[in-house]
C-alpha positions as CSV (number, residue, x, y, z in Angstrom):
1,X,87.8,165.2,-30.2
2,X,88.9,161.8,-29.3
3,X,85.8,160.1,-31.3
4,X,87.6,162.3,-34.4
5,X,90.9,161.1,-34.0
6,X,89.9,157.3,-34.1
7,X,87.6,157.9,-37.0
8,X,91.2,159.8,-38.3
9,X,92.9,156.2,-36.8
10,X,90.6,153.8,-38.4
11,X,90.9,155.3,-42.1
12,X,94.5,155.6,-42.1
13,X,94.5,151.7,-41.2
14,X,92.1,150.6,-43.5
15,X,93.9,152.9,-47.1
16,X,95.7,150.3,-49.0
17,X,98.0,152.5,-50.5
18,X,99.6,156.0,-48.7
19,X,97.5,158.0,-50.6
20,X,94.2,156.3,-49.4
21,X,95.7,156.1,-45.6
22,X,96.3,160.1,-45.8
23,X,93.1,160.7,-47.9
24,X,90.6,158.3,-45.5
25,X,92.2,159.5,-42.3
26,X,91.8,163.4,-43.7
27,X,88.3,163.0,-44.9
28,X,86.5,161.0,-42.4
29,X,86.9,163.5,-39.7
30,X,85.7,166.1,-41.7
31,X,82.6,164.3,-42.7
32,X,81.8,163.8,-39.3
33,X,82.5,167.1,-38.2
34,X,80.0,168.2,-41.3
35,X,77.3,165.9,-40.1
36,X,77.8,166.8,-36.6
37,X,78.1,170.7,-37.5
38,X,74.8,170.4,-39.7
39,X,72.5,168.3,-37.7
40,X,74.0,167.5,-34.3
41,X,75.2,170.5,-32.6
42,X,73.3,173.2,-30.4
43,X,73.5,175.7,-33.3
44,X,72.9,173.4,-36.1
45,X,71.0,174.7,-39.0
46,X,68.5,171.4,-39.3
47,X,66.9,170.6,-35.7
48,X,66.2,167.4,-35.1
49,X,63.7,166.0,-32.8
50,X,65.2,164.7,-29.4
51,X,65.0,161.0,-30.8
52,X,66.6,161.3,-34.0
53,X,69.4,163.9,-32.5
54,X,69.9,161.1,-29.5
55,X,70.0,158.1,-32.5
56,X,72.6,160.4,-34.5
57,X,74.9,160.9,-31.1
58,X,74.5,157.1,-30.6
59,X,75.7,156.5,-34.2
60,X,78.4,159.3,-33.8
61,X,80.3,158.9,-30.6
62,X,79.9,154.8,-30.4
63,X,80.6,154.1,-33.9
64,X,84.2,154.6,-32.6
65,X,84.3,151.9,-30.0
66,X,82.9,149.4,-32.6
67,X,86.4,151.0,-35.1
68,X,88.6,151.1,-32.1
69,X,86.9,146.8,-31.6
70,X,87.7,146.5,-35.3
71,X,91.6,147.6,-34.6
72,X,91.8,144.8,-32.0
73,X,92.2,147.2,-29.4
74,X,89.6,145.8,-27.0
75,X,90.4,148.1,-23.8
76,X,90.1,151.4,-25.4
77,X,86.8,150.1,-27.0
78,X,85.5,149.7,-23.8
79,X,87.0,152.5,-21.7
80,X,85.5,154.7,-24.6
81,X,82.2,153.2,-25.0
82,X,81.7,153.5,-21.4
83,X,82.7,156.5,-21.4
84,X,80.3,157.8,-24.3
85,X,77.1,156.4,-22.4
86,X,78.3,157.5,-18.5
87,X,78.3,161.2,-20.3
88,X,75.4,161.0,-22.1
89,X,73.2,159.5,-18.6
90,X,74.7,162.7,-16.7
91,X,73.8,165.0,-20.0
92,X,70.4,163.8,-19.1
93,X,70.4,164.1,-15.6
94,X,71.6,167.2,-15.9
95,X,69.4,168.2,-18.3
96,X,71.8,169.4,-21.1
């Protein structure tokens, strides 16, 4: 949820004019949430091997640190990237 509301964050910054904030910061999200509902979750309707799927939560869920960098705010970026990749060794571990 939080990767959604800086992808949300980071397209309301970047519109030049209200209609582009509101339109970027609506749309983004739901792209994701498409891509992520298509190809990325348990119950998606394309599987993807374990590569790819690892390479599109990679792209997914640190994309944001990189937007959050972009924003100037530097210890969010790296409390959330660290974050990302602590959860994604214990999903392994765990074998989830």
């Amino acid at each position: 949820m939080f990767a959604l509301a800086v992808y949300g964050y980071w397209g309301f910054k970047v519109g030049n004019t209200s209609i582009m904030k509101v339109f970027f910061s609506i749309v983004i999200p739901i792209g994701i949430m498409i891509l992520w509902g298509a190809f990325g979750s348990p119950k998606a309707n394309i599987q993807l091997s374990a590569q790819l799927h690892l390479l599109l939560e990679a792209l997914l869920f640190l994309v944001p640190a990189g937007l959050l960098l972009s924003l100037k705010n530097v210890k969010l970026a790296w409390f959330y990237g660290f974050t990302v990749i602590v959860n994604r060794i214990f999903m392994m571990l765990l074998d989830q």
